[in-house]
N, C-alpha and C positions, 0 to 999 in steps of 0.2 A: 602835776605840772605838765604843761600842754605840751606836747614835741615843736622842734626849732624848724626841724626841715622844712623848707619849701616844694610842693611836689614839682609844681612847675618849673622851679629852676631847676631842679632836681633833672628830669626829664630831659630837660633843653641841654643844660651840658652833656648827658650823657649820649645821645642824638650827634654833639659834634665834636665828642672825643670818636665814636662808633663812627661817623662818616669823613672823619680825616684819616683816620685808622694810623697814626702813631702808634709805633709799638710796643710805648709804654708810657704811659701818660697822667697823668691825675691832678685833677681840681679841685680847689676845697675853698668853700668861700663864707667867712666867718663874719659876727661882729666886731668889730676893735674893739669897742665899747664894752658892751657883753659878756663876751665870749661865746655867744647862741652861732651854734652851726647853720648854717642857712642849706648849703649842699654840700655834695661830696660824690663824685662819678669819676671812675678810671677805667684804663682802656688796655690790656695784655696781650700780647702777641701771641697769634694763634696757637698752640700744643705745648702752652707755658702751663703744665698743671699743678702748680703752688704755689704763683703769684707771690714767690719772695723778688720776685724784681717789679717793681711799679707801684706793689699792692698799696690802700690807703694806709694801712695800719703798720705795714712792715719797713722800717729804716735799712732796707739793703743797697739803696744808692747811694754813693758820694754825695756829701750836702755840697759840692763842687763852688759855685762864685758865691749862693747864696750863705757861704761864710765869711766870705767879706766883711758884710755886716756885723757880725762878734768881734772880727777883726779891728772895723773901724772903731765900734765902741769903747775896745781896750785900749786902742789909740789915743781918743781923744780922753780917757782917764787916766793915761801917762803919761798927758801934758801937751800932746801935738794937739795942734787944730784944724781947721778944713780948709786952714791956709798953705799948710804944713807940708813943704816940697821934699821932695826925693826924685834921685836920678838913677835911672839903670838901661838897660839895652834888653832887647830879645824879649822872652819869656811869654811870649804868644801859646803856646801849646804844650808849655811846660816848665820848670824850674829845676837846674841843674846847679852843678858847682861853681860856674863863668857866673852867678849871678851873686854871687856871698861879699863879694869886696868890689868896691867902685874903680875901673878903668877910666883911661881917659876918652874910650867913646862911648862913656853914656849922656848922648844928647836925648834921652827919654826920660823928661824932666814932668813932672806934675805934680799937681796939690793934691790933697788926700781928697778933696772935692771932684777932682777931675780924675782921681785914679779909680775913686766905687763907682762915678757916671759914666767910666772907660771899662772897666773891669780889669784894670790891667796888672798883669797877675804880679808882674816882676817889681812892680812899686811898691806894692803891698808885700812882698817880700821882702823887698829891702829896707821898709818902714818898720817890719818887724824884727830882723836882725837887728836894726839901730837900736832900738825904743823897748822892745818887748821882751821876755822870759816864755820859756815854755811854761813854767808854772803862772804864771800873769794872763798868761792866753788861756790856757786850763781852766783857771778860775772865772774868768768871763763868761765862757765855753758851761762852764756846769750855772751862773745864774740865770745864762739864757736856757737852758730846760736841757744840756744834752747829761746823759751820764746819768738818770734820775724819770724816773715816769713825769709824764706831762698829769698836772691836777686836772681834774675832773671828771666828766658821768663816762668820757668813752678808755677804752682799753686803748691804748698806745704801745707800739714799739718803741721800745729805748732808744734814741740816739745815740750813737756814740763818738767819743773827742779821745783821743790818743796824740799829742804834739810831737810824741816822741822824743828823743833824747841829744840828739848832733842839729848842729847849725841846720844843717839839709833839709833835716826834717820840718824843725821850724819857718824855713825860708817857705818848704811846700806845703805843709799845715795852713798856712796863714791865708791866702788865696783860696784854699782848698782843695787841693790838688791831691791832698793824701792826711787820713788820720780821723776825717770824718763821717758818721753815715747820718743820713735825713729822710724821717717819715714825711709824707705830704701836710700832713695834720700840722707837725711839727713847724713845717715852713711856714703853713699857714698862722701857725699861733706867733712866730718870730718876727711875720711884716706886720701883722695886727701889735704889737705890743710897740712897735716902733711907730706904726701908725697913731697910737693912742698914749704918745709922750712917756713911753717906756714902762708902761704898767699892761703886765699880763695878766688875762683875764683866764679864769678858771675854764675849761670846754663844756659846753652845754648841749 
């Protein structure tokens, strides 16, 4: 079987992860269809000698907004739509207890449409205190690949999902703010399977 890599892209990414010098950065660029890796270049912070922070392989960062997306999906299989409004206040940089029950100033009103194309954390939080289970989230969370090696030829770090157990946790789980971690590979495999009508492809 021929290898997938591209050298030239291969190359090129890595040229402008190295010349913007982020200090922890990683690209991975797959087929939807496929699953065939086409590249994959990262970029570590100088006198990082273990590469457990950025590495391709290692899930030690927050999967942060991009769980969103597991979010929204267990959303709309519990019924909401992408019509589907929710109000709350605040939650820019974080989700706290002010954000569990609805006040009368939450004029931070959005469809579940305009809250994943906002990111906005506190919506998806309170879409999932309405709507959601920590075990319903969980279960989303383990079909989209966390909790469980990703299929195919390359070695992966585990994801990991923890909802944990109080309102809190759920409210900051949901957004992504706490409970999960995301390899690059990983993220990549999660837009590709959404890109390609919800069917993930094995990594080649």
């Amino acid at each position: 079987m021929p290898l997938t890599l591209d050298a030239g892209l291969q190359a090129d990414l890595q040229a402008m992860l190295d010349r913007t010098q982020v200090p922890y950065g990683a690209v991975v660029l797959l087929d939807p269809e496929t699953g065939d890796v086409l590249a994959m270049a990262e970029h570590r912070q100088a006198g990082d000698p273990t590469g457990a922070i950025g590495g391709l392989d290692l899930p030690a960062m927050p999967a942060a907004s991009v769980f969103k997306v597991v979010t929204a999906a267990a959303l709309l299989e519990s019924g909401q739509t992408a019509d589907s409004t929710a109000c709350s206040h605040g939650g820019r940089h974080g989700i706290d207890a002010t954000h569990l029950r609805p006040r009368p100033g939450d004029r931070q009103c959005e469809t579940l449409t305009q809250a994943i194309a906002r990111s906005s954390n506190a919506i998806f939080a309170r879409q999932a205190l309405d709507h959601l289970s920590a075990a319903v989230l969980a279960d989303m969370a383990g079909r989209f690949g966390w909790n469980a090696p990703l299929p195919g030829d390359l070695q992966v770090g585990v994801s990991t999902f923890d909802p944990g157990k109080q309102p809190l946790d759920l409210a900051r789980a949901a957004p992504g703010f706490q409970g999960s971690t995301l390899s690059p590979l990983h993220g990549a495999v999660l837009a590709a399977a959404v890109a390609n009508h919800g069917q993930a492809m094995q990594l080649r």
